[in-house]
SEVOVO-547827 format. One line per 2 residues: number of its first residue (from 1); for each residue x, y negated, z negated of N, C-alpha, C. Coordinates in steps of 0.1 Angstrom, whole numbers, plus 2048, in hexadecimal, padded with zeros to 3 digits. Each point is the difference from the previous one (the first is absolute). Layout:
REM SEVOVO-547827
NUM) X Y Z X Y Z X Y Z | ... $
REM end
This chain:
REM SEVOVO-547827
1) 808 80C 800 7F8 7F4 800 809 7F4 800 | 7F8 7F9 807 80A 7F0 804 800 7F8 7ED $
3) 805 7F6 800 803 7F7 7F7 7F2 7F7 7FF | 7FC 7FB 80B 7F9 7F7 800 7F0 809 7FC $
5) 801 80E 807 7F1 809 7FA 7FE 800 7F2 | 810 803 7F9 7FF 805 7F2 7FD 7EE 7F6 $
7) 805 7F9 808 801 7F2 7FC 7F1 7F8 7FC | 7FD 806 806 7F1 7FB 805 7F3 807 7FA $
9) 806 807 7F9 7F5 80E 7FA 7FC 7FC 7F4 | 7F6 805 7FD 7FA 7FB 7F2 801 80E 7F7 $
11) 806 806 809 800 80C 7F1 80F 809 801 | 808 800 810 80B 805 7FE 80F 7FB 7FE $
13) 7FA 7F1 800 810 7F7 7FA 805 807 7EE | 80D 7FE 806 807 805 7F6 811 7F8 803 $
15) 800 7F2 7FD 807 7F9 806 80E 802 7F5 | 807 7FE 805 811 801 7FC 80A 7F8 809 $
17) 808 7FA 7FA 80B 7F7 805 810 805 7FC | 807 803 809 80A 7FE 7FD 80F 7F6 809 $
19) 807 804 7F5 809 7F2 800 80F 803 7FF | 802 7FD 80C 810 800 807 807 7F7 7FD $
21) 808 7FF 7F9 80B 7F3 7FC 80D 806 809 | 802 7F5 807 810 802 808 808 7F4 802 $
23) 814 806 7FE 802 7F4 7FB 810 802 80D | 802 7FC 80A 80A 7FB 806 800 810 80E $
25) 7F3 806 7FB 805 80A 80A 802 80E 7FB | 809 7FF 7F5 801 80F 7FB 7FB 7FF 7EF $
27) 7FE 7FD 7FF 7F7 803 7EE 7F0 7FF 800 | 7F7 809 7FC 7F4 804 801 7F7 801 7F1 $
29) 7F9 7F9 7FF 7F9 809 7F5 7F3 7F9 803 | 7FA 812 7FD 7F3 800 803 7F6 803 7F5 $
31) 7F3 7FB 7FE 7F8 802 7F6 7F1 802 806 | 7F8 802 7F8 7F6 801 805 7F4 7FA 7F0 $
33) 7F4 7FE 804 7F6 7FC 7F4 7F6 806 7FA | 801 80D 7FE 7FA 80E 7FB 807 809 7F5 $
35) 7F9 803 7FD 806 808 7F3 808 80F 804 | 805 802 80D 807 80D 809 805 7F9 809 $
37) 811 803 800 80A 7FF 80A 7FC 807 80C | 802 7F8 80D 7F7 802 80E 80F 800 808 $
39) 7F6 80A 808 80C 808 80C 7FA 7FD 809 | 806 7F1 80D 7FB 801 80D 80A 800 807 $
41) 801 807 80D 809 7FB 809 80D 808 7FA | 803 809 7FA 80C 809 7F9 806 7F4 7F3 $
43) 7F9 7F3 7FC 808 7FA 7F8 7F6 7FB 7F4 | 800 806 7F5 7FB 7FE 7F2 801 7EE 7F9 $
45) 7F3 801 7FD 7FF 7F3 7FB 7FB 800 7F3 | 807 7FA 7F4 801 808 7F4 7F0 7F9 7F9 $
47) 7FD 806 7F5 7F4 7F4 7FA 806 7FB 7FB | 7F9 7F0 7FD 802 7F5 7F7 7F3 7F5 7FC $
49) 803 7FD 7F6 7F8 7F6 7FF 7FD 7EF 803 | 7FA 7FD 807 801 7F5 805 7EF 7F6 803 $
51) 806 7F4 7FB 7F1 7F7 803 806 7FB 80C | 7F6 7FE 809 804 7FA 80D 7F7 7F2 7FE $
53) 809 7F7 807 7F5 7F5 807 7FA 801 807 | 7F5 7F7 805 7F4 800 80B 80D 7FA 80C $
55) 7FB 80A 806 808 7FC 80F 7F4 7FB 80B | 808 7F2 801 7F5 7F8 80C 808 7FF 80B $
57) 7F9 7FD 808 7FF 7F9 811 7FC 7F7 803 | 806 7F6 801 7FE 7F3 805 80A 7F6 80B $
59) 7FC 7FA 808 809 7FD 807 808 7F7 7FD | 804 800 7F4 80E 7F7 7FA 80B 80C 7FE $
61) 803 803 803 80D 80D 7F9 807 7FA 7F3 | 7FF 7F4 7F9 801 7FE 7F3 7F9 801 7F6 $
63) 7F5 808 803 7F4 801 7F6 7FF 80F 801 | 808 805 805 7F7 810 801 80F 80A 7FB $
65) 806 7FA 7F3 80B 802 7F8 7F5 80A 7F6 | 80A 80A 7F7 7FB 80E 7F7 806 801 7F8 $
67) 7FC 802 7F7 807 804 7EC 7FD 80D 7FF | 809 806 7FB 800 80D 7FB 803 800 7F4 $
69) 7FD 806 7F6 800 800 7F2 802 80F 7F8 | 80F 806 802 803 80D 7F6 803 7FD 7F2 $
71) 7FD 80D 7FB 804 800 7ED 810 7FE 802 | 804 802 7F9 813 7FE 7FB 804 80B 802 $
73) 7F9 810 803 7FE 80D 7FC 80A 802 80E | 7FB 7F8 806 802 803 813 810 800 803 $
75) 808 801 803 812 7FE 7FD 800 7F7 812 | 7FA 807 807 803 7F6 809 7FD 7F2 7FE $
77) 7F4 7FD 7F8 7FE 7F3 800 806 7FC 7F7 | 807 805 7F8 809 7FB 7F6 809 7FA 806 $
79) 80A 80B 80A 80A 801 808 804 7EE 807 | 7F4 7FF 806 7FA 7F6 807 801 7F0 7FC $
81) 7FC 805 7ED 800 7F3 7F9 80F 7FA 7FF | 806 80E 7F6 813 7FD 800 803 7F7 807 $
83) 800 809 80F 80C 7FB 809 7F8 7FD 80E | 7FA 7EF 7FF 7FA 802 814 808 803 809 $
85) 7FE 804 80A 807 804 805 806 7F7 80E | 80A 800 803 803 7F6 80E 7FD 806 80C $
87) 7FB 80C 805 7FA 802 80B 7EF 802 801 | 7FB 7FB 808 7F2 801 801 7F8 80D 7FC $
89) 7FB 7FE 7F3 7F8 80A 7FD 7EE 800 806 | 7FB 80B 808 7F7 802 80B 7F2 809 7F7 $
91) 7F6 7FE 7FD 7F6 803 801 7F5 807 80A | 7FE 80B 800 7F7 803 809 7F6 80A 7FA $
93) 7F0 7FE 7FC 7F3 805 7FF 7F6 806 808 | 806 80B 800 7F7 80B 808 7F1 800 7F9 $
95) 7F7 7FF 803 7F0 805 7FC 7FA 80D 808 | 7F9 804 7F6 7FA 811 809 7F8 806 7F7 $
97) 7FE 807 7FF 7F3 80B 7F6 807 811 7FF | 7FE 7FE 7F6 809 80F 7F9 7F6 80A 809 $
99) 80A 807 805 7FA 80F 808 7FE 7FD 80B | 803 7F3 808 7FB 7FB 80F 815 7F7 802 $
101) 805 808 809 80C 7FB 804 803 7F5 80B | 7F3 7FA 7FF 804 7F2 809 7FD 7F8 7F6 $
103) 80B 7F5 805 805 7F5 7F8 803 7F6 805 | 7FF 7F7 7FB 800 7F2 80A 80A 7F4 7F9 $
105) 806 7FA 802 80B 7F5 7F9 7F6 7F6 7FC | 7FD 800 7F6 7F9 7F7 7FA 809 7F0 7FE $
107) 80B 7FB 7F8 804 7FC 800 814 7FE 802 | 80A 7F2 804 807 806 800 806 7F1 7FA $
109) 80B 7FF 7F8 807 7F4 7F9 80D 801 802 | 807 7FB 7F6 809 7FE 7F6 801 7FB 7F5 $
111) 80B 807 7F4 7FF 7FB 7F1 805 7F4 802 | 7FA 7F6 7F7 807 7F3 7FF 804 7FD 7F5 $
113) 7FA 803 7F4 808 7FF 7F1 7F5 80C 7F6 | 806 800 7FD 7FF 80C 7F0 802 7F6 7F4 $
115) 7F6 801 7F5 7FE 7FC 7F5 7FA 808 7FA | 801 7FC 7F1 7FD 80E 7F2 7F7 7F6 7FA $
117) 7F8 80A 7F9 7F6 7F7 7F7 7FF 80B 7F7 | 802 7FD 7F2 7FE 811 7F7 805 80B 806 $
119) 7F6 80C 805 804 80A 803 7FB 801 80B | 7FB 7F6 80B 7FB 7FE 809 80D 7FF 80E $
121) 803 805 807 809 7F5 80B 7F7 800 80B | 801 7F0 806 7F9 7FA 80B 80B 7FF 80E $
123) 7F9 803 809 808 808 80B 7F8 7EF 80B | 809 7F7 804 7F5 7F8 80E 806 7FF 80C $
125) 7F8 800 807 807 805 80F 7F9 7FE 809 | 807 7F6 80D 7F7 7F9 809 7FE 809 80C $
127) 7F3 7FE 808 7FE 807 808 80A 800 80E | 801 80A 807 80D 7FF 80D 801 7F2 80A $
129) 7E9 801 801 800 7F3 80E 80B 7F3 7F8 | 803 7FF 7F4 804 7F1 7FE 80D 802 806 $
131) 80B 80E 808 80B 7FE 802 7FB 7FA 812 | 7F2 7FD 805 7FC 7FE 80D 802 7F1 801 $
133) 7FE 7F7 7F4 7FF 7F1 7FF 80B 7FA 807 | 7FF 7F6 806 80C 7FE 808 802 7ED 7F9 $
135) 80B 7FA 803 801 7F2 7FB 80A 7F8 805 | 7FC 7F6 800 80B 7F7 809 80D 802 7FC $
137) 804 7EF 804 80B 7FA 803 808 806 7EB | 80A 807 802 806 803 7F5 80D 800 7FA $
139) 808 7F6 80D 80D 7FF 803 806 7F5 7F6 | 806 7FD 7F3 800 7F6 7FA 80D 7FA 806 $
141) 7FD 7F3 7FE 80E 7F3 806 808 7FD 7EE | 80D 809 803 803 804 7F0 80F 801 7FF $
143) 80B 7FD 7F7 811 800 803 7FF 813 801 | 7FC 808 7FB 805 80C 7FB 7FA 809 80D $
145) 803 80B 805 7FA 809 809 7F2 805 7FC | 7F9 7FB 807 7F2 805 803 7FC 810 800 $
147) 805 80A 808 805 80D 802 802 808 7F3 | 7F9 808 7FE 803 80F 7F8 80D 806 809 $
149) 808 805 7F5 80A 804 801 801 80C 808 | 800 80C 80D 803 809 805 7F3 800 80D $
151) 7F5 7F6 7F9 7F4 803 807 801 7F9 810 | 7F6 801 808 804 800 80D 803 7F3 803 $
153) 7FF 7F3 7FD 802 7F6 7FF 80F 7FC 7FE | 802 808 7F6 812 7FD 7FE 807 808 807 $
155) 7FE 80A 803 809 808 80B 809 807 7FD | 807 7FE 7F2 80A 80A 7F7 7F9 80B 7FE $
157) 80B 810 804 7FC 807 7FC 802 80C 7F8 | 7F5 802 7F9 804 806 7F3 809 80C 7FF $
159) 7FF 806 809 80D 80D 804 80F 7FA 7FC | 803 7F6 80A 809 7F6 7FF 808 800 7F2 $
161) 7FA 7FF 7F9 805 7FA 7EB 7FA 808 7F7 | 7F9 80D 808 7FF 808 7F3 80E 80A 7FD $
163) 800 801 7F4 807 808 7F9 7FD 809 7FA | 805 80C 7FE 7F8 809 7FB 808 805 7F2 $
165) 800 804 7F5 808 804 7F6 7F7 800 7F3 | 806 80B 7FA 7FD 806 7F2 7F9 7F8 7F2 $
167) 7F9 802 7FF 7FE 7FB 7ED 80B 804 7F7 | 805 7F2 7F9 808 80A 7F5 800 7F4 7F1 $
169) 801 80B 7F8 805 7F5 7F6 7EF 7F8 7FA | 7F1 80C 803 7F4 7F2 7FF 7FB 800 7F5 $
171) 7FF 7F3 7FD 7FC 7FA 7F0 7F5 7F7 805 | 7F3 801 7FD 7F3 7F7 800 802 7FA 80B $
173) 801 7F7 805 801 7FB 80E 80C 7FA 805 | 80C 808 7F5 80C 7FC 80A 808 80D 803 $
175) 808 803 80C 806 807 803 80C 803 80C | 80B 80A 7FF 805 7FD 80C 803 803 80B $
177) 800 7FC 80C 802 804 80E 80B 804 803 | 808 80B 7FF 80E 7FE 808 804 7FE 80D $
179) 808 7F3 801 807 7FD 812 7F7 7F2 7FD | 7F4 7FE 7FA 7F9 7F4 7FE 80C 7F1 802 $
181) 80A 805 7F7 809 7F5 801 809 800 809 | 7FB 805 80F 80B 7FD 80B 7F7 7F6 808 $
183) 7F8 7FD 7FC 7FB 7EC 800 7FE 7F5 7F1 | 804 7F7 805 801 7F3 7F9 7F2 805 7F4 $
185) 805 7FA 7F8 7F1 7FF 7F3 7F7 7F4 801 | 7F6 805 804 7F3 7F8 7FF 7FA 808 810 $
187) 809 808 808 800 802 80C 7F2 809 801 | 7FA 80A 7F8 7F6 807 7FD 7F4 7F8 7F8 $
189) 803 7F1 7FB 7F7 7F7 7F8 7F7 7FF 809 | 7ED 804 7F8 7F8 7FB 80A 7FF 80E 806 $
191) 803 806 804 7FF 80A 80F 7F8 80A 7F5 | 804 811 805 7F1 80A 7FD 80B 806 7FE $
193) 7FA 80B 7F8 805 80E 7FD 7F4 809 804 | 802 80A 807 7F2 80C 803 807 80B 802 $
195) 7F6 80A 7FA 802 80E 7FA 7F8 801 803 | 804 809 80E 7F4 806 80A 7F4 808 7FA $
197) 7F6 800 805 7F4 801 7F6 7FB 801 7F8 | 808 7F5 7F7 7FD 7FD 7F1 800 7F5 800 $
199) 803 7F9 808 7FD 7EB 7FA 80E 7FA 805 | 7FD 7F3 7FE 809 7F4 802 7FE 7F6 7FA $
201) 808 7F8 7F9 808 7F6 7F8 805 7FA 803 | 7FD 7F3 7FB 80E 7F6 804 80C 7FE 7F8 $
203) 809 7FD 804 80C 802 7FA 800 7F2 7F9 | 7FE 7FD 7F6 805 7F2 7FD 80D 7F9 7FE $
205) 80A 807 7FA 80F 7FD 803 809 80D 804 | 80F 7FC 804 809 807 802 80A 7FA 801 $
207) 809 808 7FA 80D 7FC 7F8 806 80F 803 | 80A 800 806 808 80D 800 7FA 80A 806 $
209) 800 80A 7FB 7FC 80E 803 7EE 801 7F7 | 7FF 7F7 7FA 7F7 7FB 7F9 7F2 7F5 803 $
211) 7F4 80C 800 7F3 7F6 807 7F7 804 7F1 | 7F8 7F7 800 7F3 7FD 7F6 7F5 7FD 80A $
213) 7F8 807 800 7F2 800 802 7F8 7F6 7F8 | 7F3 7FE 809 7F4 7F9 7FE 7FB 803 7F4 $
215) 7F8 80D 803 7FB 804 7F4 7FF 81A 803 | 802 800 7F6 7FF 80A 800 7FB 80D 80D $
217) 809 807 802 7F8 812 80E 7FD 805 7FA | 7F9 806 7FF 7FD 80B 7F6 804 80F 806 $
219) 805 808 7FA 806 80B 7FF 811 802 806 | 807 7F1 807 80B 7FB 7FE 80D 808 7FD $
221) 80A 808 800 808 807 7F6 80B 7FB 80A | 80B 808 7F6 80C 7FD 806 800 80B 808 $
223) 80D 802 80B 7FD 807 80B 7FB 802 80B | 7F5 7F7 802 7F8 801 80A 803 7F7 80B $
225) 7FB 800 80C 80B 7F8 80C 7F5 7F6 805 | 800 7F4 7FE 7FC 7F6 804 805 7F4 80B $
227) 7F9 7FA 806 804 7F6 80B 800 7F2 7F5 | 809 7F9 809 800 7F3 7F9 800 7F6 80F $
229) 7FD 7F6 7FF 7FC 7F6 808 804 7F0 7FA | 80B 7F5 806 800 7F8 7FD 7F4 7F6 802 $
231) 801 7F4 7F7 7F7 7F6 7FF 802 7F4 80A | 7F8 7F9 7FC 7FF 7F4 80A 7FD 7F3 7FA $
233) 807 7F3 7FB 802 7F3 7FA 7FA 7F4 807 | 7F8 806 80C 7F9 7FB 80D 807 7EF 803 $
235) 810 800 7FB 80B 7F7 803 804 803 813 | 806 7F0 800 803 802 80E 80A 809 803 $
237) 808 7FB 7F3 80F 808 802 7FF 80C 7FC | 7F8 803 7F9 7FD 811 801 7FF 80A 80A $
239) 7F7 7F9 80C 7F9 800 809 80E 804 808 | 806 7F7 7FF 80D 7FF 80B 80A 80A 7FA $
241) 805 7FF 7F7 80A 809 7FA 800 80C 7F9 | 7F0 804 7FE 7FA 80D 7FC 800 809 80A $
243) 7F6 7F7 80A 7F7 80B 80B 807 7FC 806 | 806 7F4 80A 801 800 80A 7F4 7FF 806 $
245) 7F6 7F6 7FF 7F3 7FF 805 7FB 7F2 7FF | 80A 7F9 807 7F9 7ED 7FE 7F5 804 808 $
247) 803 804 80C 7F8 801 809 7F3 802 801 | 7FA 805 7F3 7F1 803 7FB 801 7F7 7F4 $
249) 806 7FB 7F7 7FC 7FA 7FB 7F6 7F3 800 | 7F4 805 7F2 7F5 7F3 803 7FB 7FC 7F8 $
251) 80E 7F9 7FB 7FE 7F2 7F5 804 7F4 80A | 800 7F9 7F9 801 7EE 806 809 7F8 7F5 $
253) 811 803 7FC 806 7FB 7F9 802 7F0 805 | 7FC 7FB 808 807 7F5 800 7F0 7F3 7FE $
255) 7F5 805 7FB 7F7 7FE 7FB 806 7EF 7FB | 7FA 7F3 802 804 7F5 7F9 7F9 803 7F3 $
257) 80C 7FC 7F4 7F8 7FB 7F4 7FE 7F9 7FC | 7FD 7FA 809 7FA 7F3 7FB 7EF 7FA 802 $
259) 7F7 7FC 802 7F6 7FF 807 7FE 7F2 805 | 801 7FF 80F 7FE 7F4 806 7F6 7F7 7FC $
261) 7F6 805 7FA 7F8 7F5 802 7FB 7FC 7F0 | 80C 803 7F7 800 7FC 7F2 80D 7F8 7FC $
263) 800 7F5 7F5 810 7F7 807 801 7FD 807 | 80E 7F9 800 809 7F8 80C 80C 806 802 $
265) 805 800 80C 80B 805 807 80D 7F7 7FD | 7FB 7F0 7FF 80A 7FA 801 80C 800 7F0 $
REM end
């Protein structure tokens, strides 16, 4: 039976949702909103408990944003609270009726922030059409480079300046790289650290063989082989003497500071 027969029935709905959370491509977790872990498609979706918001449709894609609301009990949504995460965590809400295997994508987002209340965590997450919005002129007239660092705009590429080497030596969020110091210190300031399918970090300083992180990876140890990526001071002479990349550079250092039409010149 179709979705829409059982949908539509006044006596054989038996409606069920479940819920795919996906986070860069390879991390998965799946749940569902029944009191029995559900097997579709060869991939289990565990129970949990969850209040949903009313999911609307309206043709604003800023209004048709969802809360989700787990106990503390939940570890993913714990997980969630800790540490947000820097790659796009993805939502997607299958609807369907227990015993009828058609299923329809009811809704699809991403998390935008996680907050705790008691023993409550509040999960909000905007609907996908808002990544459709389009907007002007965004180019600021500014001394510093305009440009994200590696992105298509700047043209450096990240192959180029990654490094690859060991954890050693890790204490809370500082630790060390070896070979790190066969560039200048501050040379990794600003730039990322990623540990392939576990997260990425920024590096806040570096000194030696020696980087400190932003804020905390979780599960982190020594030994394990991470990339490192320098930063970007969005300086001219960075620009010039780092990358080798005046040529995309898009700041406006020679900006007057003065303002013509306040004062006198003379």
């Amino acid at each position: 039976m179709s979705y829409i027969d059982v949908e539509t029935s006044t006596a054989s709905g038996l409606p069920i949702e479940l819920y795919e959370f996906a986070r860069g491509g390879v991390q998965y977790w799946r749940f569902n909103n029944t009191d029995k872990d559900v097997v579709r498609s060869g991939l289990t979706y565990k129970t949990m408990q969850v209040e949903r918001g009313k999911v609307q449709q309206t043709s604003d894609p800023d209004k048709n944003d969802l809360t989700l609301t787990f106990p503390r009990s939940l570890q993913f949504a714990v997980s969630m609270l800790r540490h947000s995460p820097e790659e796009v965590t993805t939502l997607t809400i299958y609807r369907g009726h227990i015993g009828d295997d058609d299923f329809i994508t009811y809704w699809k987002g991403r998390i935008l922030a996680v907050s705790a209340d008691g023993n409550a965590i509040t999960m909000s997450l905007e609907s996908i059409f808002t990544s459709m919005q389009r907007y002007g002129l965004r180019a600021r007239f500014e001394y510093g480079c305009r440009h994200s660092l590696y992105a298509a705009a700047c043209g450096v590429s990240e192959a180029d300046y990654k490094f690859i080497g060991q954890v050693a030596n890790l204490s809370g969020l500082t630790m060390d790289i070896y070979g790190a110091n066969a560039q200048p210190n501050g040379w990794y300031t600003g730039g990322v650290l990623h540990w392939g399918g576990h997260g990425t970090r920024m590096i806040a300083s570096h000194v030696g063989n020696q980087l400190v992180l932003n804020r905390p990876l979780p599960g982190l140890r020594n030994g394990v082989t991470v990339n490192i990526y320098p930063g970007c001071d969005r300086r001219l002479e960075t620009c010039i003497n780092k990358f080798n990349n005046v040529a995309n550079f898009g700041g406006f250092p020679w900006i007057p500071s003065r303002n013509p039409f306040e004062g006198s010149f003379i």
